[in-house]
Every structure is written in structure tokens, then in C-alpha cells.
N, C-alpha and C positions, 0 to 999 in steps of 0.2 A: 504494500500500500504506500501510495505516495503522500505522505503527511501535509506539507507541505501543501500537495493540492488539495485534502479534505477542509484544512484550514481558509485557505480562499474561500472554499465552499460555504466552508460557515458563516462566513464572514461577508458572505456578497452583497446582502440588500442589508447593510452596516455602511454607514457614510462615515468618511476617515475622521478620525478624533481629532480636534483643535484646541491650542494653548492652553484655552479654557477646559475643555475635557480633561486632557492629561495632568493639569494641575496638580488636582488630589493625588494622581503616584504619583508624582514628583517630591511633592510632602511625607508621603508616606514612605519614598525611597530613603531619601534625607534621615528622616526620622530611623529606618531602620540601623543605614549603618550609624549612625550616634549611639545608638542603642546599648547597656552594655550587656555580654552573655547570657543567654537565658530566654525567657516568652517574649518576642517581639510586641511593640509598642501595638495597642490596639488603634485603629484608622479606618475611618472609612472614606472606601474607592471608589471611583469613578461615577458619582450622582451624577447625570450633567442638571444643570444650568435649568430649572423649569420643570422638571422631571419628578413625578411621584416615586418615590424607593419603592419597591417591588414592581416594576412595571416593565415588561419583557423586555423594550427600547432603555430601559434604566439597566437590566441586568446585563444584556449585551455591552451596553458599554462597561460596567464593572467587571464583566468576565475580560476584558477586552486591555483596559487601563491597569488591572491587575497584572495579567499574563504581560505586561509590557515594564510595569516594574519589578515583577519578579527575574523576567529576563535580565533587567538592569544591574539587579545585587548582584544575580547571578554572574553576569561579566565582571561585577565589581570585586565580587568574591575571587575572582578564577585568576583576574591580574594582579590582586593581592599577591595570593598563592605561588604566581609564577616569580612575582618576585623575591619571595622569601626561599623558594626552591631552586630558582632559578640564579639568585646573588643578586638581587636587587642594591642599590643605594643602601650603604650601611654609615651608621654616623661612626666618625674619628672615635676613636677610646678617647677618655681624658685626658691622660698623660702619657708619661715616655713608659712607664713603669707595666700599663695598662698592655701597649702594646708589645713591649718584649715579653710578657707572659705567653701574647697570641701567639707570636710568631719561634716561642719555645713550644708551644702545644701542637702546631705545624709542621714545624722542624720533627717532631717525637713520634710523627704520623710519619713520615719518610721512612725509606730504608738506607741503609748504608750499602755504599758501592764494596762489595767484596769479589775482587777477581781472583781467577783463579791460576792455574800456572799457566806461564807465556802472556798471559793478558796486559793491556794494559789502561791506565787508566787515564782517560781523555778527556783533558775540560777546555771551555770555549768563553773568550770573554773580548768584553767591549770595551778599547779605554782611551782615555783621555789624557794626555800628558802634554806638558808645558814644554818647547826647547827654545833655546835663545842661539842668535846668528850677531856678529857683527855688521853693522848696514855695510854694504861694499862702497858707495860714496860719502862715507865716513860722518857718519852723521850716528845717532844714538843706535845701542844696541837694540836688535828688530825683538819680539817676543810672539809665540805662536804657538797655539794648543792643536795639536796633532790626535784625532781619534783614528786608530788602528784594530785589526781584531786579532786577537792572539789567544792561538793554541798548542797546549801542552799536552806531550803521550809520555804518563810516568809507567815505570814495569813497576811489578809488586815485586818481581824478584831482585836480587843484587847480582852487580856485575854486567850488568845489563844498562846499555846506553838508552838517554829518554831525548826527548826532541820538542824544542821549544819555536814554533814557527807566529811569524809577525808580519802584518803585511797593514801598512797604510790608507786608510777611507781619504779621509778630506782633511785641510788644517783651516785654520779661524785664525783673527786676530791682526797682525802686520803683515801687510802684501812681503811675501818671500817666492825666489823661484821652486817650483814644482819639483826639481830635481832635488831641492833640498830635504823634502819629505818623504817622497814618492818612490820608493826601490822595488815596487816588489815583492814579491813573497821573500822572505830575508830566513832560512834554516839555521838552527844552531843545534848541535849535537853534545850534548853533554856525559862523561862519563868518570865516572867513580866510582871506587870500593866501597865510598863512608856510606852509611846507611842515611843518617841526618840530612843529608843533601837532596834527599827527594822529599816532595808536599808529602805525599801519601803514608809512607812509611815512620815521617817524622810525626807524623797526627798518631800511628798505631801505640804509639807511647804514650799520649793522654787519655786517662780514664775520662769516662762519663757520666760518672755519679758528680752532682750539684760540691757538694760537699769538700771531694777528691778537686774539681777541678780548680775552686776557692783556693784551697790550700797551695797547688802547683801554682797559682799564677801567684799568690800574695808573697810565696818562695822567691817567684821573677823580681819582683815589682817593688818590693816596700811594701805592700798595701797601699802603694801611694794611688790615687784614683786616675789622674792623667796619665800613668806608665800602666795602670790595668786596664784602664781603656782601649790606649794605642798597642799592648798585647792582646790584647782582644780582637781588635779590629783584622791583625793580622791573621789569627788565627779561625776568625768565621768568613773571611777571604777563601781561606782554603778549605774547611770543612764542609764545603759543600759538596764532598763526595763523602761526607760522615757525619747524616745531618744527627744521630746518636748525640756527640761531641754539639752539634752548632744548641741542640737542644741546651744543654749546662751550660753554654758558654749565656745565651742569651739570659737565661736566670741568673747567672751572676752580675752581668749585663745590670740588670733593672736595680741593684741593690746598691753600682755605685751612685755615689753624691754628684750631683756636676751636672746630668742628662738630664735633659728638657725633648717635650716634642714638639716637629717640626709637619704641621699640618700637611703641605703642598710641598712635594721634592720629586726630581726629575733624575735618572740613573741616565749613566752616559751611552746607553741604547734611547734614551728619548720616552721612556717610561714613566708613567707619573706614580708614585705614592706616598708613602707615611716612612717619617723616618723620625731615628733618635739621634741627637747629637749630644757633644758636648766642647765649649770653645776651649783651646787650644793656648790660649793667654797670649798669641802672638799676632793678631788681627785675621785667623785663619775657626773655622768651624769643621766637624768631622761628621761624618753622618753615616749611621748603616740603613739603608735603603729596603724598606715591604711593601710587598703588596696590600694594597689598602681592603681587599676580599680577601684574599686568602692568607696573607701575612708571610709568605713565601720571601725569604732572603732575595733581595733583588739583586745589588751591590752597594757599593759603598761610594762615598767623594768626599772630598774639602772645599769649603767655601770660603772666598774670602772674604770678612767682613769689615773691612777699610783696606785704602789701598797701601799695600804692600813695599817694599823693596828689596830686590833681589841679587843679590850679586850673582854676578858669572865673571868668565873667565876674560869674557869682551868688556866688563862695565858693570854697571849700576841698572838694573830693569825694574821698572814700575809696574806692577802687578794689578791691575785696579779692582774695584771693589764689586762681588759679585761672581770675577772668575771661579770658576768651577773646575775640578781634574776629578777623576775616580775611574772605580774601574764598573763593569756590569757581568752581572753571569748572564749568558746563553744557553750552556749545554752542561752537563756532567755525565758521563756514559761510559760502559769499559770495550773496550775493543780487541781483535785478537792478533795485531801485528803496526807496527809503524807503518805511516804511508809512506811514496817514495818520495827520499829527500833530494833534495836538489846535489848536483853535484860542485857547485859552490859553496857550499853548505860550510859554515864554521864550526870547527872543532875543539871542545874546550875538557879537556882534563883537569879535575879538582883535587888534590890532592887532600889527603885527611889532615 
């Protein structure tokens, strides 16, 4: 049966409802959703205008202005629903504290990258870095923010070379020539005996009990807050191939003094979310970057907040206020061989 058309049918020698008609749902829609849990508000629908209550022409339109605001909750119900199932608009947490809890109970929902022999493990990231050139017709030194994308193939095993690959997007800031930035996919090949020397293997050393990792880093640090920080920051850099680890880090995270949150922040992929910071005492801000839905570790930056001066090698560089460097995750995945490296490729032995 075509619904659909038994409803025309019904409905035929029915002249279409006006402003006036539909009023009453409209109040009566109102009314519902204000309403709170429980027996909806009592109302009555669709009288028109002139009309005795009980009278065939009065019930058709009450059947009629009914079925028209129940349809309405009912969409109103259903877009609700999609957006609480769906990740609708969620408000900011209060504080900094608020959201490193989120983005600790996120992280504790991930798995840890564990490969297995021959494997290795392959991260992908987005950054932003500041270089400075001297101007060649001799005038101040030039400054220029270079985003690149760089990836790393570390082996779980030792003795086994890892491969750090970098290759240049676009740069910003003082016109400089293109060849200054621009090389390339740029290979570097790394190898050493020391275990320390790789992200991966130097993470398998930090427990992930809350407690355990407090103690390791306050061991580092002093307990001083700006050096637990700045080991912190380094170390949920890399643990996002053991978000185990990023889980404790962020709880320790929220318990130091100093972080504030930072409503609107943009990762050096162009990403907007919710970040924590804490200023750095030297006109620079530090921030780790979530998703503002899921609370997923975005990346990290520094911001600066007055402008700056910089020495280099060419001069004195002014930094101004606002510059931004950091870095972004893309990818964490484990893979089952290096891809081919270039035959140009740099080769660096670390000695222990």
C-alpha cells in the first residue's frame, strides 16, 4: 500500500491549513519541547477560527495540525539525537585541567603500537620551523617559517638502521629564493648500537602507571613545573605510538601549576582545536594541541607572545608577535620494511 497516497486521499476535500490554522501546533510544539520529562503539557489543537469543537471540519483539521506537529518534534527529536550520536557542537571544558583529563581518557581508549620482528614503526608529521638567511644585498637578516612533512621508520629491533625522511611544503614570512627551502625529498639514514637513540624503544623504558611516571619525570626535572612541562611536551610528541604512556603523561599534565586553557588553536596541519599551555617566561607560549570532539592529541606549537629577538649567526632577527612553529601528527602505523631511500641519502652513525 502506498501510504503516502491513502493520505492525499484523506485528505482531499480538506482545504490546506493557514497561519491561522496551524497556530495552535505551533504553541503546542513550543510548548512540548520546553516541557520537562514526563506527561507532555496538555493543549489543545487545531480548532480553526469559527468552528464548533466536535464538528467533522473541526476534527479534520485537529487530526491534521496534530499529525503536522507531531511530525515536527518528531524531526526535532531525531536532529537532536543525531547530534549527540553523531558529535554535534560540544561546549569547551572549563579549564586546562578539564580537558587533559578528556584527552587522558582518549588516549586510555587507544592501543599501543607493538610490532613485531622486522617491523617497523612509522610516524608522519606536519611542521613548522623558523630559518634565518642573511639578505644577499646586505640589508637585515631575512626570517622565514618553512612547513615540511616529515617521516620517521624506527625498527623495534637493535642494530638495525631507521630512516628519517623530510621534504619541504611552502615557506611564509621574508621573500627568500625557493632554492633556499625547496630540496626535495632530503633521506637521512641513521644507525647505532645505543638502544636510547630511537623514539620507540627509548619510550619502552617509561612505565604507565600515573604515579610511576610523576616520580620519573620529578627524578628529571626538580619538580620544577616549566622543566616538567617542557619534558612532557617532549615526550607526548613521541608517545603517540604508546598512547598507554601519553594517557599518564596527560594526568600528570593537569596537576602542574602554570597551564591555562587556550579556547581556539590551530596545529601546523591547519586544524582547529582546544589546547593547554603554559608561558615560557621569555615572551614565547607552549601549547599541546586536541581535538575539541574527541580530545585526540593533535600536536603541539609555541606562540609568541611579544615580539621577540633572535640571534643567528647572520644578526639580530625580530620575531614578531603571534609567530607560531610546532609540529602536527598525521599518521602512527607499523610497517614491514623501509621504503627505498634515495641514493643520496645521508648517513649518520651515533656513537654511544
Amino acid at each position: 500500500m502506498d501510504e503516502m497516497a491513502e493520505l492525499d486521499r484523506l485528505w482531499a476535500d480538506t482545504p490546506e491549513a493557514t497561519e491561522r490554522d496551524l497556530a495552535a501546533a505551533r504553541v503546542a510544539l513550543l510548548a512540548r519541547a520546553a516541557a520537562p520529562p514526563g506527561r507532555p503539557p496538555r493543549t489543545r489543537l487545531g480548532t480553526r477560527l469559527g468552528a464548533r469543537p466536535g464538528t467533522p471540519k473541526t476534527r479534520r483539521y485537529a487530526f491534521r495540525t496534530a499529525a503536522v506537529g507531531l511530525l515536527a518534534t518528531a524531526l526535532t527529536a531525531a536532529i537532536i539525537a543525531g547530534q549527540v550520536v553523531l558529535g554535534g557542537p560540544a561546549a569547551t571544558p572549563a579549564n586546562a585541567q578539564a580537558v587533559l583529563e578528556r584527552a587522558a581518557r582518549a588516549a586510555a581508549d587507544q592501543r599501543d603500537l607493538v610490532p613485531g620482528p622486522g617491523q617497523y614503526v612509522h610516524t608522519k608529521r606536519r611542521t613548522q620551523d623558523p630559518r634565518y638567511t642573511r639578505d644577499p644585498s646586505g640589508g637585515p637578516v631575512l626570517g622565514y617559517l618553512v612547513t615540511a612533512v616529515e617521516e620517521r621508520w624506527e625498527p623495534a629491533d637493535s642494530g638495525k638502521q631507521w630512516l628519517l625522511r623530510e621534504r619541504a611544503e611552502s615557506a611564509t614570512g621574508d621573500p627568500v629564493p625557493r632554492w633556499l627551502w625547496d630540496r626535495g625529498a632530503e633521506d637521512t639514514l641513521y644507525e647505532s648500537s645505543c638502544p636510547g637513540q630511537r623514539a620507540y624503544v627509548r619510550l619502552g623504558a617509561w612505565p604507565t602507571g600515573v604515579e610511576a611516571v610523576r616520580a620519573k619525570l620529578a627524578a628529571q626535572t626538580g619538580r620544577d613545573p616549566a622543566r616538567m612541562w617542557a619534558e612532557l611536551q617532549q615526550l607526548v610528541a613521541e608517545s603517540v605510538v604508546r598512547p598507554s604512556l601519553s594517557a599518564a603523561l596527560f594526568q600528570v599534565a593537569s596537576e602542574l601549576k602554570g597551564i591555562r586553557l587556550i579556547g581556539d588553536a590551530v596545529d601546523a596541519a591547519g586544524r582547529p582545536g582546544v589546547a593547554v599551555a603554559m608561558d615560557e617566561g621569555d615572551g614565547r607560549r607552549s601549547e599541546l594541541i586536541f581535538d575539541r570532539r574527541t580530545y585526540h592529541y593533535l600536536g603541539e606549537r609555541t606562540v609568541n607572545t611579544r615580539d621577540i629577538q633572535v640571534k643567528t649567526p647572520d644578526g639580530v632577527y625580530t620575531s614578531r608577535k603571534g609567530t607560531a612553529t610546532g609540529t602536527a601528527v598525521l599518521a602512527a602505523d607499523l610497517v614491514t620494511a623501509l621504503p627505498e631511500v634515495s641514493p643520496k641519502a645521508s648517513r649518520l652513525r651515533i656513537p654511544c
